[in-house]
C-alpha positions as CSV (number, residue, x, y, z in Angstrom):
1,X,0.2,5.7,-1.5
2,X,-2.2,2.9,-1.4
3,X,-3.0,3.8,2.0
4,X,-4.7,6.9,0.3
5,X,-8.9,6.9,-0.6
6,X,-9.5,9.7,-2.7
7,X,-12.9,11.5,-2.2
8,X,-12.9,12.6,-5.9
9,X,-11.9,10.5,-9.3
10,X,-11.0,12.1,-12.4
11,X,-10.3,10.3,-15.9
12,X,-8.6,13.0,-17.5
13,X,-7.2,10.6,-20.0
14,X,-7.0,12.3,-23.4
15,X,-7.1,15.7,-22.2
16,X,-4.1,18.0,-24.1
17,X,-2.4,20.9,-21.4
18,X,-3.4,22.4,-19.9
19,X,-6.5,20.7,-19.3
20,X,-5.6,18.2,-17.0
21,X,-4.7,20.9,-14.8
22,X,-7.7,22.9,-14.9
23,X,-9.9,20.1,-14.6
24,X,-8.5,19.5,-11.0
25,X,-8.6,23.2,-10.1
26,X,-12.4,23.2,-11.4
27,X,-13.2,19.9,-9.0
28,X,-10.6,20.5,-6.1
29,X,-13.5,22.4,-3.9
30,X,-15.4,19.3,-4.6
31,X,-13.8,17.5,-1.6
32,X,-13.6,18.8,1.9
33,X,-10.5,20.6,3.1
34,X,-8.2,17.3,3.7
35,X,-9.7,15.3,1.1
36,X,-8.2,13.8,-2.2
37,X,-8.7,13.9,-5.8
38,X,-7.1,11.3,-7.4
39,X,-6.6,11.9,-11.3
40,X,-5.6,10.0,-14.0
41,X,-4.0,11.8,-17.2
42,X,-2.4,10.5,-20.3
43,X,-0.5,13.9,-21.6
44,X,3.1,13.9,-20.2
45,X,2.5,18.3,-19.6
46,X,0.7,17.3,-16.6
47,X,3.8,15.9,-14.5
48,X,5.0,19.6,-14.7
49,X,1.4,20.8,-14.7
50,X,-0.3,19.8,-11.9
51,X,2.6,19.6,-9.4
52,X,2.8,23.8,-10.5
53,X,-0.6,24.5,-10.2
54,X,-0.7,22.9,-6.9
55,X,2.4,24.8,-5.3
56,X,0.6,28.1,-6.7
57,X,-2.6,27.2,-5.0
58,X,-1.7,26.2,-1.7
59,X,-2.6,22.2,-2.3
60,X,-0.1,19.4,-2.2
61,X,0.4,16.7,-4.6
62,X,0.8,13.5,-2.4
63,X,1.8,11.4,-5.8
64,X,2.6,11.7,-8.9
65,X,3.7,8.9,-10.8
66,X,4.3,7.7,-14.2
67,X,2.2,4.3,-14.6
68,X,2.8,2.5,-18.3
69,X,1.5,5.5,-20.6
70,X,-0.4,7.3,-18.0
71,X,0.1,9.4,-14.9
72,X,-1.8,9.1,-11.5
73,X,-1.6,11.9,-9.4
74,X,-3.3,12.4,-5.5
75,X,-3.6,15.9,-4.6
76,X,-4.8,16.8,-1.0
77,X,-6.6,19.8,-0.6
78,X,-5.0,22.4,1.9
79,X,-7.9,25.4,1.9
């Protein structure tokens, strides 16, 4: 997904659930309708978290991906 430029950055790194998750839903309407936050967590709870969250909400995670002891996740807003 290199391809990807994220409108939005988030270091969520350090953040215990469900905080990683909320932090996105707080910043998602930061980006226009299309745009990407890209967020980087270290608590494992988010690789169920976010991916949930965004199914619930009506956004779509474009990546989420374990990277050495952190995960890196692009999440498109829908509406």
């Amino acid at each position: 997904m290199s391809d990807v430029t994220p409108d939005l950055e988030l270091d969520l790194r350090g953040l215990l659930c469900p905080m990683p998750m909320v932090k996105i839903s707080q910043n998602i309407s930061k980006v226009p309708v299309g745009g990407v936050v890209r967020a980087v967590a270290t608590d494992a709870g988010s690789m169920a978290d976010i991916p949930a969250w965004a199914k619930s909400t009506g956004n779509e995670v474009l990546q989420a991906e374990k990277s050495g002891s952190e995960f890196v996740f692009l999440v498109k807003r829908v509406k």
